[in-house]
Wavefront OBJ file of the C-alpha trace (Angstrom):
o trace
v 10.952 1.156 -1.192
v 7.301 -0.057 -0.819
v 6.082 -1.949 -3.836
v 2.626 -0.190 -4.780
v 2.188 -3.321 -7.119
v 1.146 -1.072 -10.227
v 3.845 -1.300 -12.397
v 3.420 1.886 -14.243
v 3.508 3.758 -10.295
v 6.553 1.848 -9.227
v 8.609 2.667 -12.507
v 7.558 6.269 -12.359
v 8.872 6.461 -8.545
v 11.927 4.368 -9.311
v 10.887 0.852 -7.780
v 7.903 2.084 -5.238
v 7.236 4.285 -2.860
v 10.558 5.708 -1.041
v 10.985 4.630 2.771
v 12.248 7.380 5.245
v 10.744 10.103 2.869
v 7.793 12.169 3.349
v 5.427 11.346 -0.402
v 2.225 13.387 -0.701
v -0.332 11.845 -2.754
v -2.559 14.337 -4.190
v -5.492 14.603 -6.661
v -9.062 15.400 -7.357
v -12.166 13.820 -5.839
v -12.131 10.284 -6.863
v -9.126 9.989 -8.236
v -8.209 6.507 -5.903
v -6.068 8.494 -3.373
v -7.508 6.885 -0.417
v -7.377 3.783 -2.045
v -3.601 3.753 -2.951
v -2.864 4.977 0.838
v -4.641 1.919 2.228
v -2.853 -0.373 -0.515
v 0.288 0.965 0.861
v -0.644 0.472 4.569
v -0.901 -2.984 3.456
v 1.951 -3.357 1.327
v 4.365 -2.156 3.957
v 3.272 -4.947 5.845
v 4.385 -7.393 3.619
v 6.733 -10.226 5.156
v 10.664 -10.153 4.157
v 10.267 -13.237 2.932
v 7.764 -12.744 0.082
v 10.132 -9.460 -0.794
v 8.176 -7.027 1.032
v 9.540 -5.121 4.472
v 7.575 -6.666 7.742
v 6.835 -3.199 8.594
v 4.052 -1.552 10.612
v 2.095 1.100 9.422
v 0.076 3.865 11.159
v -2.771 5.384 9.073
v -4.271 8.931 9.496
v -7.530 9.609 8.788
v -8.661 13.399 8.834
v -11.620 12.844 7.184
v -13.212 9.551 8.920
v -13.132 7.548 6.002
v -10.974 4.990 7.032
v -12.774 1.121 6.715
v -11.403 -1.495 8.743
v -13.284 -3.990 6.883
v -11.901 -3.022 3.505
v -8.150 -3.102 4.948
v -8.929 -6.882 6.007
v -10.414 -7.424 2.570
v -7.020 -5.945 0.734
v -5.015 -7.831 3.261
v -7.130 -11.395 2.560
v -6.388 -10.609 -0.881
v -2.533 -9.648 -1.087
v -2.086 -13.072 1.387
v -3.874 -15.081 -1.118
v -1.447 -12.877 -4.450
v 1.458 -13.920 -2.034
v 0.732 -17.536 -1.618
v 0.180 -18.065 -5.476
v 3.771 -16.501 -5.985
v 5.153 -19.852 -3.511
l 1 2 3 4 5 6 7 8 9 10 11 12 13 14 15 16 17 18 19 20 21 22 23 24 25 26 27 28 29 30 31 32 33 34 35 36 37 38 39 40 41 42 43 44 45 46 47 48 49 50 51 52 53 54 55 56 57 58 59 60 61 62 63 64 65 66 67 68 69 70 71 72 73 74 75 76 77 78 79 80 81 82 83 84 85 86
């Protein structure tokens, strides 16, 4: 599964989001839904060796909100999260 790195999330869905399984992630306006997709394109891409799955992951935007910067920003961030775990 893909670690979503909120606790209360992972527990609900039994350890993360489920691999090989089609999860729809719905909710109002606001609610952080683009957000969590993006953390999850980023998660996926976590090495093996840091417990994640060296995966790949293809995002797709309907609605033309996607933000290249802010995907480098979250991946900047989960590096520096990963090294402190070393």
């Amino acid at each position: 599964s893909i670690v979503t790195f909120c606790e209360p999330l992972d527990s609900m869905l039994g350890s993360g989001i489920p691999v090989g399984e089609i999860t729809e992630i719905c909710g109002s306006p606001g609610a952080g839904k683009t957000q969590l997709c993006t953390q999850i394109a980023v998660d996926v891409c976590i090495p093996e060796a840091f417990g994640g799955m060296d995966g790949e992951a293809l995002y797709i935007d309907t609605e033309g909100s996607f933000d290249i910067h802010r995907v480098k920003d979250m991946g900047k961030s989960m590096l520096k999260h990963l090294q402190r775990t070393l």
